[in-house]
VOKE-255730 format. One record per residue (C-alpha): chain; x, y, z. Coordinates in steps of 0.02 Angstrom, whole numbers. Each point is the difference from the previous one (the first is absolute). Last residue first. Example, Ala and Ser with C-alpha at 12.3 -4.5 7.8 and 13.67 -1.06 7.14 Angstrom:
<sites>
c=A; X=684; Y=-53; Z=357
c=A; X=-69; Y=-172; Z=33
</sites>
This chain:
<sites>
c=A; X=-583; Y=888; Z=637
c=A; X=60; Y=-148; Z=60
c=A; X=13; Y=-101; Z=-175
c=A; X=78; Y=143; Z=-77
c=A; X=144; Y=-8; Z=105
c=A; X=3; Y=-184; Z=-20
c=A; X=10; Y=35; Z=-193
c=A; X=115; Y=126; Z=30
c=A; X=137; Y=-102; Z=82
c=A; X=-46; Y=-143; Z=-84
c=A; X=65; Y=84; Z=-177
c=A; X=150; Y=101; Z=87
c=A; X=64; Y=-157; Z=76
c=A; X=-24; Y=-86; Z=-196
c=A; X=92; Y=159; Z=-74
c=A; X=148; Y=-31; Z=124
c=A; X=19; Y=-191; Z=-47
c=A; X=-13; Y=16; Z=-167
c=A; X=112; Y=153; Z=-5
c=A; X=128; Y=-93; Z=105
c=A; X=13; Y=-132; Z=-141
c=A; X=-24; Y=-183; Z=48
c=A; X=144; Y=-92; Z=21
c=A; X=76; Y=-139; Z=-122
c=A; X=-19; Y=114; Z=-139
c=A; X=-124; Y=15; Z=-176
c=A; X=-160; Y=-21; Z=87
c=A; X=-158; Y=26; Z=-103
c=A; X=-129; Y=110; Z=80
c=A; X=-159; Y=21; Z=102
c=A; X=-34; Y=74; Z=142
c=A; X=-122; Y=47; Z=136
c=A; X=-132; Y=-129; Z=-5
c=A; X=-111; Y=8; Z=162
c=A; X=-86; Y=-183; Z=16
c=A; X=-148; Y=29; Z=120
c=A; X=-104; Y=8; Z=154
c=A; X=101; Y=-55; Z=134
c=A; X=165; Y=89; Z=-87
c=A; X=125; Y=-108; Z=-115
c=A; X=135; Y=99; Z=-82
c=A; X=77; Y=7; Z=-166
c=A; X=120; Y=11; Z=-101
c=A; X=-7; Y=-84; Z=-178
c=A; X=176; Y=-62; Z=-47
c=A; X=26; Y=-69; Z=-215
c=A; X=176; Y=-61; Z=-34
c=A; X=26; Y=12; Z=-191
c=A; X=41; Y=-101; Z=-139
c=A; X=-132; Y=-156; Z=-16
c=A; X=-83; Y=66; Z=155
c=A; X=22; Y=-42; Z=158
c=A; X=-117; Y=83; Z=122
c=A; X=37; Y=27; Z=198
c=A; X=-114; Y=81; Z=89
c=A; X=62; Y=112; Z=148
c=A; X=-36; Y=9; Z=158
c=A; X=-100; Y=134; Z=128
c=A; X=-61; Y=-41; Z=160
c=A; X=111; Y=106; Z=111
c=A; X=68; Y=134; Z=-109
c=A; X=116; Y=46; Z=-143
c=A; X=175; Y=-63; Z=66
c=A; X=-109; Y=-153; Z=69
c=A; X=-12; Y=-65; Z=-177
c=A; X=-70; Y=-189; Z=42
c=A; X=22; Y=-126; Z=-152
c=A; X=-128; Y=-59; Z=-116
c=A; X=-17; Y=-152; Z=-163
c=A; X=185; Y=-97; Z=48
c=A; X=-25; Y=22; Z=159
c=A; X=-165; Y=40; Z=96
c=A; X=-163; Y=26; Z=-35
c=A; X=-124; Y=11; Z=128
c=A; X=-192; Y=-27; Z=-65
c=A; X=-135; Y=119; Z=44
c=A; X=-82; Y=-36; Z=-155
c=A; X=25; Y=155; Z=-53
c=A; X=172; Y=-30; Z=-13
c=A; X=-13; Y=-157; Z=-95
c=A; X=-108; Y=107; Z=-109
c=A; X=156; Y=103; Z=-8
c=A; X=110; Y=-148; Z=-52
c=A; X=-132; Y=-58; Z=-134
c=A; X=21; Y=192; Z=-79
c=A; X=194; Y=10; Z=10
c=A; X=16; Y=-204; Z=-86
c=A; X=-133; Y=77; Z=-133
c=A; X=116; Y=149; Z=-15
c=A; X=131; Y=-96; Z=-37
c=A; X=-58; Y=-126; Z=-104
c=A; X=-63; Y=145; Z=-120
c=A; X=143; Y=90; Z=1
c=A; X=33; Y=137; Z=117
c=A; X=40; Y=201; Z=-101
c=A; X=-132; Y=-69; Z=-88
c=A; X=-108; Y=-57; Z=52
c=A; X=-80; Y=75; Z=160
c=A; X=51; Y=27; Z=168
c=A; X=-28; Y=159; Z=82
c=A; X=96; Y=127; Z=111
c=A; X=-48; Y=120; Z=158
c=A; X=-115; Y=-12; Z=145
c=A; X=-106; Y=-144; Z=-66
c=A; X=-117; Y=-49; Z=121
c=A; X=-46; Y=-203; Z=-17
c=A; X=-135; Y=-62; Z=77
c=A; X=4; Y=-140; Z=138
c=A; X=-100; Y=-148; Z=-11
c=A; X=-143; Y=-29; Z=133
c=A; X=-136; Y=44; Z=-125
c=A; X=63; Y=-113; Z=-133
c=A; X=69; Y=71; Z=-166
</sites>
């Protein structure tokens, strides 16, 4: 890692064959590095996910039969993972959502104190 990349704080989840295959979590880990990187992915790899927060998106990993989303959010000083899971619906479930506000929430609270 170079000493302007980002780390990576994992709030909740982990990717690791299996539940992903091996592709997929290769495609999951060059994607983060990406991240690190201080690159801005967009469609097809990222998209925004304003209904969490400002700054946070999901990843977007297709695996050979499930949809793979890693939320996350990109602070000045790192890459705060805060789900992941396979999507099974077009929308992303309220829990996901609601557990990832909670997640930030208390991380930022922590942060100040």
């Amino acid at each position: 890692m170079d000493e302007n990349d980002k780390p990576l704080v994992w709030l909740h989840g982990e990717i690791k064959t299996p539940p992903f295959s091996l592709e997929a979590r290769i495609e999951a880990g060059v994607l983060l590095r990406r991240l690190q990187q201080g690159e801005n992915l967009g469609l097809p790899h990222s998209r925004p996910m304003p209904s969490i927060e400002t700054h946070c998106h999901e990843l977007r990993i297709r695996d050979a039969d499930k949809n793979w989303r890693i939320i996350y959010r990109i602070d000045d000083d790192a890459i705060l993972i805060l789900e992941v899971f396979n999507k099974t619906t077009r929308t992303t479930p309220s829990s996901v959502i609601d557990n990832s506000k909670k997640r930030l929430s208390k991380y930022d609270q922590d942060a100040q104190d």
